[in-house]
N, C-alpha and C positions, 0 to 999 in steps of 0.2 A: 337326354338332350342337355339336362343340366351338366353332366360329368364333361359331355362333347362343350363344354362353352368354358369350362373353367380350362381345362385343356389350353383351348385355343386362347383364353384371358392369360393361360399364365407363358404359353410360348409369343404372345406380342408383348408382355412383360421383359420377357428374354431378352427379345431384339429390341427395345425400348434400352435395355444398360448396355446393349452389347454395341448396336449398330449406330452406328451416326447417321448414317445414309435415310437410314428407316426413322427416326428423330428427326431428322429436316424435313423429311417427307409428310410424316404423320403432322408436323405443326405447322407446316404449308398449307396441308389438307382441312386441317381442325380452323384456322383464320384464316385462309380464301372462302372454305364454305359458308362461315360468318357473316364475312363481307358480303358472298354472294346473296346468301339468306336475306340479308339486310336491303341489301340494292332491289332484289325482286320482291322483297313484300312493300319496298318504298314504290316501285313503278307499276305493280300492280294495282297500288291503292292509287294511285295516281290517276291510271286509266279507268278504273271503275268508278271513283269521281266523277271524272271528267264526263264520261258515257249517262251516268246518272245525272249532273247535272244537267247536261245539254237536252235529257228527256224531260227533266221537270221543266226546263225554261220554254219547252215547245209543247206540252200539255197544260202549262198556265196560258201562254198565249191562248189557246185552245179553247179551255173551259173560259175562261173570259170574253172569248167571240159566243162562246156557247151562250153566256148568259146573257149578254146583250141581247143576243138573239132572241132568246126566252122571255127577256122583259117589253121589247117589242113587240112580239106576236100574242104576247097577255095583258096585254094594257088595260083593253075593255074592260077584262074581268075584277068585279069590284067582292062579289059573292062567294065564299066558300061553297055553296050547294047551287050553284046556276047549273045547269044541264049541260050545258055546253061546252064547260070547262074541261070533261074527261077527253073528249073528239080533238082538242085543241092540245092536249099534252100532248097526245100520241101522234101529231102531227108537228109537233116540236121536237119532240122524242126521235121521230122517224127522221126530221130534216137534220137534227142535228149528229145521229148516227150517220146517215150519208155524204159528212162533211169530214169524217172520221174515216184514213185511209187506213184502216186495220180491222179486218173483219172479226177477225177475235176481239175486238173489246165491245166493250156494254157501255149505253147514256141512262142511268137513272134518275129520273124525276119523281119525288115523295111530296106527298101531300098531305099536311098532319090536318087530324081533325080532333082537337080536345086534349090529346094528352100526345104525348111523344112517340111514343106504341103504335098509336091510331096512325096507319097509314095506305096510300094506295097505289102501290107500284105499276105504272104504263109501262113494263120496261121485256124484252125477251125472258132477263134470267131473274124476277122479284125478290127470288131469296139471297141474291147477295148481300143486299146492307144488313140483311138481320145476322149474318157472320159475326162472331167475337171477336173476331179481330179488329173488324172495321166496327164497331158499336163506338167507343172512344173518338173515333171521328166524328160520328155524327153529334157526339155531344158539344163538340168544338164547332162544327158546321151550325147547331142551332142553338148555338149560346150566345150571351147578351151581346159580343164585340162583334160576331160575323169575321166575315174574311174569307178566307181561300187558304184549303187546306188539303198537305197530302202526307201519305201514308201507305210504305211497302207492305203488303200482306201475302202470304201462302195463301191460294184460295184453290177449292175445286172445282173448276167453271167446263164445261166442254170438254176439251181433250185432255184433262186430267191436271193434276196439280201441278200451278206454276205459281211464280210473282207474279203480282202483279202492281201495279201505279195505282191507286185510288186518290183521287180528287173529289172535294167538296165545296161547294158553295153555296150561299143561300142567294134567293131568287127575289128581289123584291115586288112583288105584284098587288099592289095595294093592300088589301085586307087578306088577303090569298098567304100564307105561308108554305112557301115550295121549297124545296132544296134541290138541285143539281148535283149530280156523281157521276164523274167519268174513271170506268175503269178500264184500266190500260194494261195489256199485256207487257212483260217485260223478256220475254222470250229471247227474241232479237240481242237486246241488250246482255241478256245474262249468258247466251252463247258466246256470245264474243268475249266478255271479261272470263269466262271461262276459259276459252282458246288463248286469251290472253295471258292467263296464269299459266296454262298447259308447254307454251312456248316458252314463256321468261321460265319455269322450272326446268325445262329440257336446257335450255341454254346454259342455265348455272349449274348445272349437273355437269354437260359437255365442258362449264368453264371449270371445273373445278377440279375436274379427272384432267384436264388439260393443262395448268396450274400445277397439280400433282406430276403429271408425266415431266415437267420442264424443269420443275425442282429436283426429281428423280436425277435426270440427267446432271444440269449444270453438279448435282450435290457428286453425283458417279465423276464428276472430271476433277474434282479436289479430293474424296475420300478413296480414291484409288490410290496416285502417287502415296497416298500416308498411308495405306496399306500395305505397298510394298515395300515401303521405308519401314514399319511395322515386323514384319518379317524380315526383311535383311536387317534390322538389328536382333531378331532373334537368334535368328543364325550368327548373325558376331556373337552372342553370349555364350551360344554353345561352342563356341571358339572356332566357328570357320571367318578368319579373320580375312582371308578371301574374299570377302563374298560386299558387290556393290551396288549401287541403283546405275540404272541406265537415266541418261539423261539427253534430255529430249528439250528443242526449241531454247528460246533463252528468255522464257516468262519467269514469275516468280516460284513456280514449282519445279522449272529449271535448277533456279539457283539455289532450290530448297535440299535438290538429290546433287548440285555439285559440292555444295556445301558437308552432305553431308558424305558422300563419300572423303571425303578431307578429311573431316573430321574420324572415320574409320580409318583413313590409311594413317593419321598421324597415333590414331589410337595404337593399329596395329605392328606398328615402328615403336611403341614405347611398353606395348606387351615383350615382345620381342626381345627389348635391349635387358625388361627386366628378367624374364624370365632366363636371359643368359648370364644375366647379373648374379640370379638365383643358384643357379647352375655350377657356376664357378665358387661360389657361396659353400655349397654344398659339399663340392670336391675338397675344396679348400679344406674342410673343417674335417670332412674323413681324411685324407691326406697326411693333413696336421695330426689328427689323435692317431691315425694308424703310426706314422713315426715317431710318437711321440712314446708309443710303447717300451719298442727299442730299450733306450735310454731310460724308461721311466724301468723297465724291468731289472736295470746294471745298479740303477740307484736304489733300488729295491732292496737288492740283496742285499748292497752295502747297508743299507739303514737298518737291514733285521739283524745283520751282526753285530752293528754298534748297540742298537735295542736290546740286544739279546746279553749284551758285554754290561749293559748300563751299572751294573753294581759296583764294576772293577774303577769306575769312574770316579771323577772329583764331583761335588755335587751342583755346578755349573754342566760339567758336562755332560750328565746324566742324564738334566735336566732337555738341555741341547738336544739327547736323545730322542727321550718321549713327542717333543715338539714336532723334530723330525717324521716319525715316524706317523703323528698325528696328520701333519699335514701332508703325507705322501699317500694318507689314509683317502684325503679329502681329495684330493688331485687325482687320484686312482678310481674315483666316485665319478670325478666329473669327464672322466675321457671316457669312461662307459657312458655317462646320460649324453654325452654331446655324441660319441656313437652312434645311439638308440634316435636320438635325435633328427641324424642325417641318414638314418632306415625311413623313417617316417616323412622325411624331406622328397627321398626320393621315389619314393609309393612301395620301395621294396619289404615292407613288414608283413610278414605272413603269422596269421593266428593258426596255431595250433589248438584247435580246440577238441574237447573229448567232455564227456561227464563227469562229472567231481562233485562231490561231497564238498560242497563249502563249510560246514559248520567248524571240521578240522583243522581247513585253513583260519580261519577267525579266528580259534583259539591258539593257530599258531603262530600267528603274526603277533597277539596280543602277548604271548609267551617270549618272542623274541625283545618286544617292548618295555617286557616287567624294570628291568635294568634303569632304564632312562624316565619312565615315570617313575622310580623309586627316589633318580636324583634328584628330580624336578616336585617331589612329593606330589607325586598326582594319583588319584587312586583309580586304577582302569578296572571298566566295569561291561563284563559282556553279554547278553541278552543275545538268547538264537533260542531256534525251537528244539525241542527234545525230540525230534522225529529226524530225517536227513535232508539234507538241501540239494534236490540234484538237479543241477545247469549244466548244457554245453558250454563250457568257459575255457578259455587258458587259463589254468591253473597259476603258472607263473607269473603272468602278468597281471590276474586278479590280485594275486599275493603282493605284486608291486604295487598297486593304484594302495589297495589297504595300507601297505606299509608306509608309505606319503601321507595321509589323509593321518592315521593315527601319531605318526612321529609329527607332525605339523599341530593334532592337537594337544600333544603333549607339552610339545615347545610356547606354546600360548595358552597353556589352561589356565596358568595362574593357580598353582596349586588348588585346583579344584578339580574332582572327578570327572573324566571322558567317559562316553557311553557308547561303544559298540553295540549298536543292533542290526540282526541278519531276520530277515523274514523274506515271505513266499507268496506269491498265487498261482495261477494254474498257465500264465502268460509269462514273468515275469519274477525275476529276484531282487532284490534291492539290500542294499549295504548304506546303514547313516552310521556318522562320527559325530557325537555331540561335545562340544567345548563347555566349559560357562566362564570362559576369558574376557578377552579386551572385543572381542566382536570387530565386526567388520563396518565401514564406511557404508553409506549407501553409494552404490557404485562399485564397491570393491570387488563384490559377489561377482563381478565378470573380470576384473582384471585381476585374481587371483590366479589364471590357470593364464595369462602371460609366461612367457621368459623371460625369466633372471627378476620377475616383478617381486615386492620386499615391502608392506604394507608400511615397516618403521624401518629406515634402515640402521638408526644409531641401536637397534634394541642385537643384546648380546643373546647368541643361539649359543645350543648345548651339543647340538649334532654337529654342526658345522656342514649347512647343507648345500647343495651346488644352485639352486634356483631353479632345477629345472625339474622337478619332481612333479608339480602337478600340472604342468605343459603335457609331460608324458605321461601321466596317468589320465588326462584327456584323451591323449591321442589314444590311449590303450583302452580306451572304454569307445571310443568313436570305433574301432578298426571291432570290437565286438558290434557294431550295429546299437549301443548302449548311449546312457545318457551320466553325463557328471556334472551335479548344480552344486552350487553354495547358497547357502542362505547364512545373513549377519545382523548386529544390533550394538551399537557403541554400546560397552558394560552389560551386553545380555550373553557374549559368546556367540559361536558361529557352529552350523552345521553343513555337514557335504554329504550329500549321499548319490547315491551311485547306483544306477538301475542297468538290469541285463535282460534279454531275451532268455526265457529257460530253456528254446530252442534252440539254436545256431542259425540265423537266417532269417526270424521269424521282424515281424513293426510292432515296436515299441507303440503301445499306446495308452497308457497308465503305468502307476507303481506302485506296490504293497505297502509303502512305507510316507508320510508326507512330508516335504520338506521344510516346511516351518514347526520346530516345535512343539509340543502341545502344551510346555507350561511359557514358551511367546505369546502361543494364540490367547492362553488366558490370558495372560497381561493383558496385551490388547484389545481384549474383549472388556475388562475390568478398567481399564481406561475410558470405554465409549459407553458402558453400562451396560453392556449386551452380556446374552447368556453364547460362550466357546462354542 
């Protein structure tokens, strides 16, 4: 029963974040029943008041004819022990019971004799006043001030337990101490404030599901339109740029679905212009590098003859050469990456993937490196496992993301030592490059894999790179289903690493390797006084 209630606590939870409809309804529900609560225990209490009072005010009139009555017909009696005083209750008793149009109640007359105890009931039922309940009355009935006095009680009288009205009075008869007690069924009365509660609860029940039904609705005539407005903008995101609300009458949820199909159609007029914008973007730039070969192939040869002549030269023109040649280097760099680029623009990139042994590649990216960290006095430092690395990768364009990320931190180490590390798990391979440079901006760690983006751009490079290196070494770890983060620190150096699936196909959901550090984390742990 317990399992079935959390169940159902946690699916009205559900609809509680999800639904609107069921939120308007539930807090309609939760404050009308309030109200309603409030309204019938106020009109309840209202009419049982009222019904109680109107019995007390017509059983005092009552018991006060009663007592007249009583003091009248015992006038004579001056004695507590005259003989004739018992014949004369019971005929007071008797007349003033058949003044009483309620057969169910009782007229008691008590006659103390010495103590309060000492008594002698004329009455059908004598054991009522010795009830615990009513005892308390009677000490008020014959206490010094007198008066007239009542009191609801549970009693068991005749047909079983009810309320009842008890009234007391005392009797003044010269030397005679009497009390009078009329009690009063309340039967009559407590049916009706019953019926009375039975009906105002049915009514606030039927007010309340009623209440709820009208909230229901009215909330179903606003939380519709915004559901289909809901969905037809889903459908725009997933690019049916087609797709619009019908619009209906010309209230405000009218102009809520003309508006916004407007705003879709001007949406999908400026998707539209861009994505042809793109298009021509794209052609343009393959177009451009495809002829740009051409010629770039005719200047080629000439600049490796001159290159190749450069000794026979004067040492201006020699010079002229190498320049030459350098920068046909870099020019010949960047109509490949703007190539690769407009592959990746226009979704034509297809990975080749197969199983590779990455450890070899590491060491051979890091070998092709030696040269440039030598210039730059960096000392490359590489870290992989003695067993083999085996991922479904492209090979080639693993080798490309590596060679970006190491020649990038070569160019920023600051003559200080990079750390290539390659590790594994049973999910997942991961590749970091650690700098200990100039570090990165906060912020920078996303706009590093930009195009054409240059953290300094006055700062002089050694490779002479085209900008677009780790744009494409993004794209080439995205087109593996892979991940490529940066992490940076002003003066702590900067690290990238780079996670793969060891399957081909499989979700990324961890990495063997983590991206901050682990002599960051100290710092920063040694800053806050925490233990790393």
């Amino acid at each position: 029963m317990s399992r079935r209630l959390r169940r159902l606590w946690a699916v009205a939870r559900r609809q509680w974040r999800r639904s609107l409809q069921f939120r308007v309804v539930g807090i309609t529900l939760l404050l009308s029943a309030a109200l309603v609560l409030a309204f019938s225990y106020t009109v309840a209490s209202l009419i049982s008041n009222g019904v109680l009072q109107n019995k007390l005010d017509q059983s005092k009139v009552m018991i006060d004819n009663g007592s007249g009555y009583a003091m009248r017909e015992l006038a004579g009696f001056t004695q507590p022990d005259d003989p004739s005083l018992p014949p004369s209750l019971r005929n007071v008793v008797t007349q003033l019971y058949g003044s009483i149009n309620n057969q169910d109640a009782e007229v008691v007359m008590l006659r103390r004799s010495g103590d309060l105890n000492a008594s002698w009931p004329p009455s059908r039922n004598p054991d009522v006043m010795d009830n615990p309940q009513v005892s308390g009355l009677r000490s008020l009935v014959v206490g010094e001030k007198g008066g007239t006095y009542q009191q609801i009680a549970t009693l068991d009288i005749g047909d079983g337990t009810q309320k009842y009205l008890v009234m007391g009075t005392p009797v003044a008869v010269g030397s005679v101490p009497i009390e009078l007690y009329y009690v009063i069924p309340l039967r009559t009365e407590d049916e009706l404030v019953r019926f009375t509660g039975a009906v105002v609860t049915g009514t606030g029940i039927a007010l309340v599901a009623l209440l709820a039904l009208i909230a229901a609705m009215m909330t179903r005539l606003v939380v519709t339109p915004v559901r289909v407005a809901a969905r037809t903008a889903q459908r725009l995101s997933a690019g049916l740029l087609d797709q619009r609300m019908v619009v209906r009458g010309e209230d405000d949820l009218a102009r809520l679905a003309a508006a916004f199909n407007q705003m879709a159609a001007n949406l999908q007029r400026q998707i539209v212009r861009l994505e042809e914008m793109s298009r021509l973007q794209r052609r343009f730039t393959s177009d451009v590098s495809h002829e740009l070969r051409t010629p770039l192939t005719t200047v080629r040869m000439a600049a490796d003859l001159l290159f190749a002549s450069r000794d026979e030269f004067e040492p201006a023109a020699a010079r002229s050469a190498e320049l030459l040649q350098a920068e046909l280097d870099r020019f010949e760099a960047l109509l490949t990456d703007l190539l690769e680029i407009s592959r990746f623009d226009a979704g034509f990139a297809a990975l080749d993937a197969e199983p590779t042994d990455l450890v070899p590649v590491v060491r051979r990216v890091t070998d092709q490196l030696t040269s440039l960290a030598e210039r730059c006095k960096v000392e490359l430092q590489v870290v992989v496992p003695e067993a083999e690395v085996i991922a479904e990768v492209d090979p080639r364009r693993v080798e490309r993301v590596l060679r970006n990320l190491v020649g990038n931190a070569v160019e920023h180490g600051e003559a200080k030592p990079v750390v290539v590390t390659l590790a594994a798990d049973g999910s997942a391979v991961a590749l970091t490059v650690r700098d200990h440079g100039v570090g990165l901006k906060p912020g920078e760690e996303k706009l590093v894999f930009n195009r054409f983006w240059r953290a300094d751009p006055s700062r002089a490079r050694q490779t002479g790179g085209t900008g677009l290196g780790l744009s494409i070494s993004l794209e080439d770890a995205r087109l593996h289903g892979g991940w490529l983060e940066a992490w940076g620190a002003p003066g702590k150096g900067a690290q990238f690493r780079l996670t793969l699936p060891a399957r081909n196909g499989d979700r990324l959901v961890s990495s063997p390797l983590r991206l901050v550090p682990d002599d960051a984390r100290a710092d920063e742990a040694a800053l806050i006084g925490e233990t790393p």
